[in-house]
N, C-alpha and C positions, 0 to 999 in steps of 0.2 A: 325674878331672877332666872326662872326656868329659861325665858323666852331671850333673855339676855343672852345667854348660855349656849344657845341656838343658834344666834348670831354670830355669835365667835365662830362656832363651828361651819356657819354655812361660810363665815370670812374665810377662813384658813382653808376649807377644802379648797375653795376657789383659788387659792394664793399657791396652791402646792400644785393644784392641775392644771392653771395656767403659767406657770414657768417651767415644768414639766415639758408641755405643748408648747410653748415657745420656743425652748432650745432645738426640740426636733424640727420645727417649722423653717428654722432659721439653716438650719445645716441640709434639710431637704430642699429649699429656696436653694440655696449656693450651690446644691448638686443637680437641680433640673435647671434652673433658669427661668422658671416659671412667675411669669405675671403675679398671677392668681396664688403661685405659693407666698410671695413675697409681699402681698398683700395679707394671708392671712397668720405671716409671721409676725406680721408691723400690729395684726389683731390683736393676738394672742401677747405681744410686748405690751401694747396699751392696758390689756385686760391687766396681768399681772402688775401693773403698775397704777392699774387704778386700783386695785384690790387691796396692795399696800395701802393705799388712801384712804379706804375703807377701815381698815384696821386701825392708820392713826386715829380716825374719827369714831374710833368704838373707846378706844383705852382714853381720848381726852374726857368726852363727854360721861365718861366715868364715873367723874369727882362728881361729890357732894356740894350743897350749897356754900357760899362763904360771904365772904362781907362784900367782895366784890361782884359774888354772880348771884344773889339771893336765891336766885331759882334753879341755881345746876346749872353746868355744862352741857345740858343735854342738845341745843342746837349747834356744839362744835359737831354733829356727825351732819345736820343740814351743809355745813359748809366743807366739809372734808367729801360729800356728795355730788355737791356740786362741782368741787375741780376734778372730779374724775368724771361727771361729766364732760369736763370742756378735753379730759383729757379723750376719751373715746375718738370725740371732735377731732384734735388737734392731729392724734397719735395716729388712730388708729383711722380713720375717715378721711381726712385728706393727704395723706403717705396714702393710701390703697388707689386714691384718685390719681393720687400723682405717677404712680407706679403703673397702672392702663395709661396713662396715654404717654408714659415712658415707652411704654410695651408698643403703643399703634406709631409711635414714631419708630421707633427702632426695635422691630421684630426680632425673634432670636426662637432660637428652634428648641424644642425641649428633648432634656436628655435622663437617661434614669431613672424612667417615665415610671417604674412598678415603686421605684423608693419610696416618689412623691404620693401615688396612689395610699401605698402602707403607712406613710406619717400620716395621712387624713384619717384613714378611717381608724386607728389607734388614737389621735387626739379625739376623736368623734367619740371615741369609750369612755377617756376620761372628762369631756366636756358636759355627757350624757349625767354622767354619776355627780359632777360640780350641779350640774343645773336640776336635777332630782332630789337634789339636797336642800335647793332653796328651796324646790317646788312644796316638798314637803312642809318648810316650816310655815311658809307662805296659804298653805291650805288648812296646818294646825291654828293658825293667827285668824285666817278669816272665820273658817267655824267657829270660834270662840266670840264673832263680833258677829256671824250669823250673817255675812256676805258671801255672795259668791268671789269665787276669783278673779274675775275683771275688776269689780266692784272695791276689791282691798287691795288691787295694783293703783287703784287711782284716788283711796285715801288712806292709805296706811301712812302713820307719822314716824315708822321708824324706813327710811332710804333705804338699809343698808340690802334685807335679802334682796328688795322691789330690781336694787343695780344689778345684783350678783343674778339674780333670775332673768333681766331684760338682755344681760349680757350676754349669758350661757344661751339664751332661745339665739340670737341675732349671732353665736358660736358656730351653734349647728347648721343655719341655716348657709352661714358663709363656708362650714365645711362644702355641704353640699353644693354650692355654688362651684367652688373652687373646686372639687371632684369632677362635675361635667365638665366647666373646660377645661382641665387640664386632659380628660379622654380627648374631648372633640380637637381639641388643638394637636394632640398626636395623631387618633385617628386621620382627620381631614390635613394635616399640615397647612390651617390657618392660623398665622398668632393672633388673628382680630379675636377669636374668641377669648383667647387668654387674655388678651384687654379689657373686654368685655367684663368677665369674671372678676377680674380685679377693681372696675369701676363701680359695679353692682356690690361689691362687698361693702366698699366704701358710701355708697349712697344708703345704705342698710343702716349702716355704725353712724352714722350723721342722723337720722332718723331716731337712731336708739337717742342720742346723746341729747338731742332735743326735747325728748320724751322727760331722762331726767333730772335733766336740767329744771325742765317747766316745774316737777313735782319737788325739786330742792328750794326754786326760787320761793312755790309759793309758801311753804314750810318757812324756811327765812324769814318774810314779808308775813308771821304770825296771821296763816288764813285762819278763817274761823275752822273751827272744830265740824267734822259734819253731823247730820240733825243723830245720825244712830248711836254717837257719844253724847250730843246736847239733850238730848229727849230725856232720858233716865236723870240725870241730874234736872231737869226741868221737874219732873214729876214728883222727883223725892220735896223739892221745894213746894210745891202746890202739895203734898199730903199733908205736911205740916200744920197741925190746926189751928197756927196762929195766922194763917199767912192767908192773904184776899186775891183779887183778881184788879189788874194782873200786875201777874210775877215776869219779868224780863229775863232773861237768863243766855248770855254768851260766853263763849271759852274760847280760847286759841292757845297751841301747844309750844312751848315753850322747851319741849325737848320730847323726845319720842315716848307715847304713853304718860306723858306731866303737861296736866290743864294748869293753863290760870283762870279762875271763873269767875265772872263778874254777874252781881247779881241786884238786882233794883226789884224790891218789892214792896206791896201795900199792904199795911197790919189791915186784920179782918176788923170791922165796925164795932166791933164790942171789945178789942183792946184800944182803940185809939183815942180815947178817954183815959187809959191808963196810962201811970208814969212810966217815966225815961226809965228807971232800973227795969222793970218790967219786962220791957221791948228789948234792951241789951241783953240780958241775961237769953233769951227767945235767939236772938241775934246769936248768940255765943255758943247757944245748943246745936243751933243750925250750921254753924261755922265747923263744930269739933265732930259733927255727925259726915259733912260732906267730906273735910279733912282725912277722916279714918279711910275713906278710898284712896290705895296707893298712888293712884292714876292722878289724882289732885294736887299739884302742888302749893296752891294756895287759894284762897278765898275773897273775895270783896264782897259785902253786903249793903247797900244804900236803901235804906227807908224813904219811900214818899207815902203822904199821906194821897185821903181819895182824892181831893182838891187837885193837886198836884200830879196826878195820876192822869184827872181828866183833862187838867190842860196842856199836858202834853200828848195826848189822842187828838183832841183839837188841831193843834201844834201841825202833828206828824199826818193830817191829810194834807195839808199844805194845799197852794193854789190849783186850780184846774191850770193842764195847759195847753 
């Protein structure tokens, strides 16, 4: 619930400091003329409109399980992820494209040059403070899973800070873009640069949106769990003193922080003479032990005996080829 809670929070700063930043961006755009501002207005529009997106896909995936969704809504925030990915794309990436070579067609001089200066490096404050906020929970999340930071941008199951953080970095970096041309295009009275700035912003936010698109698809598309969540549940199964070698053991997330785990194991030699209630009841300990981890939302258990064990080892070297 903690880490839920966090969510919200890093959603909503986002949501308040990019519309914020948008308005200024939008009214400093219409008073310089600037490529480059007008690109990172169309940004800073997309942001807060993906942000919204983000929020719908916190408060759906909310609900609990029911008859219809056994397992939670928890992959409506994969999909509410995903179109703010395609929205970065749409919005914010090819408006910034299309606006440079607006610009290298039909140059235009920039005016009010200190305004557009002062709305950058003011959204820059509050982009700073959006994106410190994800970085925060994002570095509370990894520690806890004992990654570093690259490492929990590229399997964390929950989307939501991974957008709000890819967004804010690829923020600042378009601040900063959009600052040097908009100087060099006053100092030098070249618009190429201003076009420049504005296509580069765009190739950036294309880049982001590919990023999390890739990490919503494969979330969607129930990838497997990686090995630093599979492991620990692998080994509680093998402590088990009923349980032989081997024990098979897969998960894939079925909403952020909620496994479904599937598991194929072999009774040790000295139950497998023993009756069916025996092995269920073993089966059932095992089931309500893994269960008590919030992270689990459900369980599968298949017994094969060793017979059966070894002819699928057999089986799975398959032909040379």
């Amino acid at each position: 619930m903690a880490a839920e809670g966090s969510t919200f929070r890093t959603v909503i700063v986002a949501v308040i400091a990019n519309l914020g930043i948008a308005i200024a961006k939008i009214v400093a755009a219409l008073l310089t003329g600037s490529a480059s501002m007008w690109a990172e207005a169309a940004h800073s529009v997309a942001d807060t409109g993906n942000e919204v997106l983000l929020f719908v896909g916190l408060r759906k995936s909310d609900r609990g399980p029911d008859k219809d969704r056994p397992f939670g809504y928890g992959q409506e925030r994969y999909f509410w992820a995903f179109l703010a990915a395609l929205g970065i794309f749409l919005v914010g990436g090819t408006l910034s494209i299309g606006e440079g070579i607006r610009s290298l067609l039909l140059p235009e001089p920039v005016e009010s040059l200190w305004v557009g200066v002062g709305v950058l490096l003011v959204a820059a404050v509050f982009e700073a403070y959006s994106w410190q906020t994800a970085r925060k929970q994002l570095k509370r999340d990894a520690a806890e899973r004992q990654r570093s930071m690259r490492e929990h941008l590229a399997r964390a199951s929950d989307p939501s800070a991974t957008t709000v953080f890819l967004e804010d970095t690829a923020a600042l970096i378009g601040l900063a873009v959009a600052l040097a041309a908009l100087l060099l295009h006053a100092w030098t009275g070249w618009a190429t640069w201003d076009a420049i700035g504005s296509i580069a912003i765009g190739v950036l936010l294309i880049a982001v949106a590919f990023l999390l698109a890739r990490r919503s698809k494969a979330l969607l598309l129930e990838e497997a769990a990686p090995d630093d969540v599979v492991d620990p549940i692998r080994q509680r199964v093998a402590s088990a003193d009923w349980t032989g070698d081997p024990s098979d053991v897969h998960a894939v997330y079925v909403g952020p922080s909620s496994l479904l785990v599937n598991i194929s194991v072999t009774p040790a030699l000295r139950l497998q003479g023993e009756p069916a209630a025996t092995l269920i009841a073993e089966v059932g300990r095992l089931r309500a032990e893994l269960l008590a981890d919030p992270a689990i939302a459900q369980v599968t258990v298949t017994l094969t005996s060793a017979e059966q064990a070894s002819a699928v080892a057999v089986a799975g070297q398959g032909k040379p080829s």
